[in-house]
FIRO-864360 format. One line per 10 residues: their letters; for each residue x, y, z of C-alpha. Coordinates in steps of 0.5 Angstrom, whole numbers. Example, Ala and Ser with C-alpha at 12.3 -4.5 7.8 and 13.67 -1.06 7.14 Angstrom:
<nodes>
as) 25,-9,16 | 27,-2,14 $
</nodes>
This chain:
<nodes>
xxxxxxxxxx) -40,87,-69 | -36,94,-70 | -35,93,-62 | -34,86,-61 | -27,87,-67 | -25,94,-63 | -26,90,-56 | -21,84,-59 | -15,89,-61 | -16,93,-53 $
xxxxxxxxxx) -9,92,-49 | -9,91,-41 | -4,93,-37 | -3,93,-30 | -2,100,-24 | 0,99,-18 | -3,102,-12 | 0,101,-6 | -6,101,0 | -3,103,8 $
xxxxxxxxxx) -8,99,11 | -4,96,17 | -11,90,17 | -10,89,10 | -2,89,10 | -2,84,16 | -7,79,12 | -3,79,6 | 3,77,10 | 0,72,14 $
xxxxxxxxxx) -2,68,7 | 4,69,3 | 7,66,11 | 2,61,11 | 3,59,4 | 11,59,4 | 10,55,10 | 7,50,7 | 12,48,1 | 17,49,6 $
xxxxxxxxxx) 15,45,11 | 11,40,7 | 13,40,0 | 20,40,1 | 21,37,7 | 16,32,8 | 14,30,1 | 21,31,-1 | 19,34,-8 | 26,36,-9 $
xxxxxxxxxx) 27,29,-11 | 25,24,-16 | 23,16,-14 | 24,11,-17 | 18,5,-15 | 20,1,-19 | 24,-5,-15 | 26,-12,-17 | 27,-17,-12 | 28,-24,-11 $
xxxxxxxxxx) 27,-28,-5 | 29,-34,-3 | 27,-38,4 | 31,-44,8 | 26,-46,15 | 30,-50,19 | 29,-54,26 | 26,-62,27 | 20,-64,30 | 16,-70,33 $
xxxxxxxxxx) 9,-73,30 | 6,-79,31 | 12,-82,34 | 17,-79,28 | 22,-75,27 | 20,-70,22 | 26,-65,19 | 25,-60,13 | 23,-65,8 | 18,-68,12 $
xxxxxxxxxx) 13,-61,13 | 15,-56,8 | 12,-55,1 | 14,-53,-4 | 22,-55,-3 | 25,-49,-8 | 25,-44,-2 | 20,-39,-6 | 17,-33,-4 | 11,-37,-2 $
xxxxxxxxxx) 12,-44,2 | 8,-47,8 | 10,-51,14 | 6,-57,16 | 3,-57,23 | -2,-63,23 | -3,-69,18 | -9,-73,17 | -8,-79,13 | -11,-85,10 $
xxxxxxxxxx) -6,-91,8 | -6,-95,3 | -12,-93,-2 | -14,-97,-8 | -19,-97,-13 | -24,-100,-11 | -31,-99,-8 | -33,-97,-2 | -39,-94,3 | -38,-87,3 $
xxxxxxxxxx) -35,-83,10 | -40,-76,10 | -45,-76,14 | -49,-73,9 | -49,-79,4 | -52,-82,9 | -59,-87,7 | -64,-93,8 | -65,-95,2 | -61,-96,-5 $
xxxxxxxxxx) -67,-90,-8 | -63,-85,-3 | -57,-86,-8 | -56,-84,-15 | -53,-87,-20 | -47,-84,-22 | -48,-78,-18 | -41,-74,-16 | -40,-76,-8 | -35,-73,-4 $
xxxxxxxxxx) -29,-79,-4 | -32,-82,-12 | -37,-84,-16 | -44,-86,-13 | -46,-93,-15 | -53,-93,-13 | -53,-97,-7 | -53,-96,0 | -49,-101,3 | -46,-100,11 $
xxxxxxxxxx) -40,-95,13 | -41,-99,20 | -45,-103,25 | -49,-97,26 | -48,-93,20 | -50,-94,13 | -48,-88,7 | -48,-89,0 | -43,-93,-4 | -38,-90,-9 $
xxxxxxxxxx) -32,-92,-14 | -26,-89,-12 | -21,-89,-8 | -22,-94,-2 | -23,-94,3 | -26,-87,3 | -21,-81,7 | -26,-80,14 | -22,-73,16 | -26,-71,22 $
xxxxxxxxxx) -20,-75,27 | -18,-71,31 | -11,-69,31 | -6,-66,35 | -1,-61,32 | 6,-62,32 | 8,-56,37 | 16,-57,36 | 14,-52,30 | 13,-45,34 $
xxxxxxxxxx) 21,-46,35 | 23,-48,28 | 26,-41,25 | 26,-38,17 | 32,-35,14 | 30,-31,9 | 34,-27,4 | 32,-22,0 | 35,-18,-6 | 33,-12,-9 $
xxxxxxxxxx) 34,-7,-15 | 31,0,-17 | 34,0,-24 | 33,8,-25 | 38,8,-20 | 42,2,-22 | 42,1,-14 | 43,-6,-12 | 43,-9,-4 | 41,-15,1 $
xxxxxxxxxx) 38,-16,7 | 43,-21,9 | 49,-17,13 | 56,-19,11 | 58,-22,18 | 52,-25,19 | 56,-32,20 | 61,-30,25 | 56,-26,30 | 49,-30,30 $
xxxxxxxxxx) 43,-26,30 | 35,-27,31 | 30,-22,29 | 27,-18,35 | 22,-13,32 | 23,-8,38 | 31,-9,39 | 34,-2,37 | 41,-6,36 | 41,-6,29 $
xxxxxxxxxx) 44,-14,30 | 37,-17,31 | 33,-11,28 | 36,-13,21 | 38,-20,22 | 34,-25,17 | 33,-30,22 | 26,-31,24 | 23,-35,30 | 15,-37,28 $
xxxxxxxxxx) 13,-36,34 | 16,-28,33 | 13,-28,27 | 6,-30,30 | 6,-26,35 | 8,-20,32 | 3,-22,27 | -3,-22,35 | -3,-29,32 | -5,-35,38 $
xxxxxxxxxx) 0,-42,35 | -5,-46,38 | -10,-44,34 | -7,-43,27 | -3,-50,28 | -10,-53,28 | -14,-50,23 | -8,-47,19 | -7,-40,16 | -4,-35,12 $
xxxxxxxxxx) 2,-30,14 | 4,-25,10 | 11,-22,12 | 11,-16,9 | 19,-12,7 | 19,-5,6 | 25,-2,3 | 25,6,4 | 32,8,1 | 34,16,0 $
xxxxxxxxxx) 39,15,-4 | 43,23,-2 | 45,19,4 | 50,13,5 | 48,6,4 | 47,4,11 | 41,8,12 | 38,3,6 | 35,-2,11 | 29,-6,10 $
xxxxxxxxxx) 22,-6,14 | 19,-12,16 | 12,-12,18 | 7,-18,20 | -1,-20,19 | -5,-26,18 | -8,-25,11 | -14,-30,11 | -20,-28,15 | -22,-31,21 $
xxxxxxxxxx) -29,-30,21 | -31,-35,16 | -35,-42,18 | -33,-45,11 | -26,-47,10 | -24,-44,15 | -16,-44,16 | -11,-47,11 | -10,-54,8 | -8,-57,2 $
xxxxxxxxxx) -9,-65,0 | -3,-69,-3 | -1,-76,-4 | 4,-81,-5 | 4,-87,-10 | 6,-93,-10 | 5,-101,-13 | 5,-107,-9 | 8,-114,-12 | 2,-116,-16 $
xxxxxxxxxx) 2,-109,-19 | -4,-107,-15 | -3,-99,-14 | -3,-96,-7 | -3,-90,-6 | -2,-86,1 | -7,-80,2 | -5,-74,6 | -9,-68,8 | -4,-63,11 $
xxxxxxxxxx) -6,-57,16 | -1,-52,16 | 2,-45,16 | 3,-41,9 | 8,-35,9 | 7,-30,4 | 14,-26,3 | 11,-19,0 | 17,-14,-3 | 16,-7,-3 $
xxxxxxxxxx) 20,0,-4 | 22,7,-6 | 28,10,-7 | 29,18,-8 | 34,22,-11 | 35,30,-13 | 34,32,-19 | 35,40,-21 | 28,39,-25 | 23,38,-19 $
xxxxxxxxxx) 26,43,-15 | 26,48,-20 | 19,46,-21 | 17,47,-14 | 21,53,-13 | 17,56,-19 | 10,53,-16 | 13,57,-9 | 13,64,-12 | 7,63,-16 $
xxxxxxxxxx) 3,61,-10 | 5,68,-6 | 1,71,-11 | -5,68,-8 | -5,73,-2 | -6,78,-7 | -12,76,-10 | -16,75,-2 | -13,82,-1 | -17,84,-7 $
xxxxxxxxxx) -22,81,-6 | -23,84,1 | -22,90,-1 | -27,91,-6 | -33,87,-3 | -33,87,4 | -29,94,6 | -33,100,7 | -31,105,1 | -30,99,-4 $
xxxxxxxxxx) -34,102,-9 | -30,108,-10 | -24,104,-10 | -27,100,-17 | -28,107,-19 | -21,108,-18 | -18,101,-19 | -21,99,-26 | -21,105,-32 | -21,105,-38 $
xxxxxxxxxx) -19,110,-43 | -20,112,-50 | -16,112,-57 | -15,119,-56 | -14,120,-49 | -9,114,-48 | -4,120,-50 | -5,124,-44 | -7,118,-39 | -2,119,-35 $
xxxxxxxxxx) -3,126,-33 | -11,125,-31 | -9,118,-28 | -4,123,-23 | -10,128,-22 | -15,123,-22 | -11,120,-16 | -9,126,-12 | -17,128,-13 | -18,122,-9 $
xxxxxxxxxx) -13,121,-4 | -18,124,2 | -24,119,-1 | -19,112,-1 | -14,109,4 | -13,103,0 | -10,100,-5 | -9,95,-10 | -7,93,-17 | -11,98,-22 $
xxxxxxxxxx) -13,95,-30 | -12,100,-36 | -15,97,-42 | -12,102,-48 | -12,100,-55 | -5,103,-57 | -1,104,-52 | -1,102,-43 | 4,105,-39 | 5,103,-31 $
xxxxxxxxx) 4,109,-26 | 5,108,-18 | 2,112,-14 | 0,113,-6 | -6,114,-4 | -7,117,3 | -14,117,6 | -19,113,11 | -26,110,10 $
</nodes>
């Protein structure tokens, strides 16, 4: 117990032992070059640590599509093919229409080859259908094919037609402005450029013009094509684009160097043999004189655009440079303690050289330590030819001694 209190109240203090090694000094440089180098090079320059970010960006967007279309004898405008109308972030074009005119409540023999049936006993009462509620009857589809009878909505949609897509829209084009915020910085800026009435732009992902670069005027056959998309192939079955907008601001320079990033891919998979593509049902309703409803049911194929905003602006800030700065320096030291671990386990001499690195020295002889440190060194200086820090624990007092130690191992 006396010698765990008298260890607590020890002091360790620090003496410098200066080691000419030409090996051991080229490989203290190398780690302190390698370690400078790395926060310059990587911390400062590449990761920008001077600086600190703000990702938290607002933003709006809203979309206009333009262009007009052929299909099925009519002419179809922006009305027509795009849904939802508000010009969101998320909307989808119209290529391809399949239609059931003039549905009423009523019961009707079911369209899907799976409910089709014999007998009245393949059909169960009030059982879900596809199109409505079964009946329990078998009755006949056509003049060679019987299904199950439903209530709901008649006649029952059959969407196996083939149809072709409206090929018009490859050429319509999307106007999409954006406005972004980052509010550390109270930082605000559009993508739309200020002349971009007078000079007419379209968006060229590989012009190095910064008139097509940066125009908010996309083309649907661009946008699929960046995005390795064939039109034939989405027309017909639908899908999900995302347009991605990436804004990277280094808020030190101007504000021209803030521009946005746009990049292209199809967010739903291809692979699937289940509900392949993009589609959606909607229907329009209506009454006949004699107060009968009617209704028009339509399931739409078509593409859908997700616009997805994101960003980070950087600006300096003294806090994070100064914190590097200090981490940079603190680092160096690293170089010292590989040095050390060199010299005491894997250099001929290493054993001798703990013998002088470490001491420990008494209460009584800590007053004439710097005396026998001197002599303990010259006593040793044809043994040793390296050097390190060298520890002195003492419990009153520590004095830091430097000495030069000249031999070879």
């Amino acid at each position: 117990m006396a010698t765990c209190i008298k260890d607590f109240f020890t002091y360790e203090t620090t003496k410098s032992v200066v080691v000419k090694s030409p090996v051991i000094g080229v490989l203290n440089r190398i780690v302190q070059l390698l370690i400078l180098s790395y926060f310059v090079g990587y911390v400062f320059l590449h990761q920008r640590a001077y600086q600190t970010p703000d990702t938290g960006i607002e933003s709006s967007v809203m979309t206009k599509v333009k262009g007009l279309g052929l299909y099925n004898s009519k002419v179809m405008d922006v009305a027509d093919y795009v849904t939802p109308p508000q010009g969101a972030s998320v909307f989808c074009i119209v290529t391809k229409l399949i239609t059931t005119e003039n549905q009423v409540q009523d019961e009707c023999a079911e369209s899907e080859t799976k409910y089709a049936c014999k007998s009245d006993s393949q059909c169960k009462m009030n059982e879900q259908a596809t199109t409505g509620i079964m009946t329990g009857k078998c009755v006949n589809y056509n003049d060679t094919f019987r299904t199950c009878q439903v209530k709901g909505w008649c006649p029952a949609e059959d969407d196996t037609v083939h149809m072709m897509p409206m090929r018009e829209v490859e050429n319509f084009t999307i106007f999409i402005k954006n406005s972004i915020r980052f509010p550390n910085f109270n930082f605000t800026k559009g993508n739309v450029m200020e002349n971009i009435t007078s000079i007419p732009c379209r968006f060229d992902l590989y012009e190095t013009d910064p008139k097509n670069l940066y125009c908010p005027i996309f083309r649907v056959g661009d946008i699929l094509r960046y995005a390795k998309q064939d039109f034939n192939s989405i027309a017909q079955k639908g899908g999900v684009i995302g347009i991605k907008i990436s804004w990277v601001c280094d808020l030190d320079k101007s504000e021209d160097h803030c521009n946005p990033k746009f990049d292209f891919t199809r967010l739903d998979a291809t692979n699937n043999k289940v509900s392949k593509g993009y589609n959606f049902r909607h229907a329009k309703y209506y009454k006949s004189e004699n107060g009968t409803e009617h209704r028009t049911l339509i399931k739409a194929f078509g593409i859908r655009f997700d616009v997805m905003v994101t960003g980070t602006a950087r600006k300096f800030d003294i806090v994070p440079t100064l914190i590097n700065i200090v981490a940079a320096f603190t680092s160096v030291g690293v170089g010292t303690v590989l040095c050390d671990i060199i010299l005491l386990n894997f250099l001929k001499g290493g054993d001798r050289l703990k013998a002088v690195k470490f001491e420990e020295v008494s209460d009584d002889e800590s007053m004439s330590f710097p005396s026998q440190s001197n002599d303990l060194y010259q006593g040793s200086s044809t043994e040793l030819s390296v050097s390190l820090s060298k520890s002195v624990k003492t419990p009153l007092s520590s004095r830091a001694d430097k000495q030069i130690l000249h031999s070879q191992i």
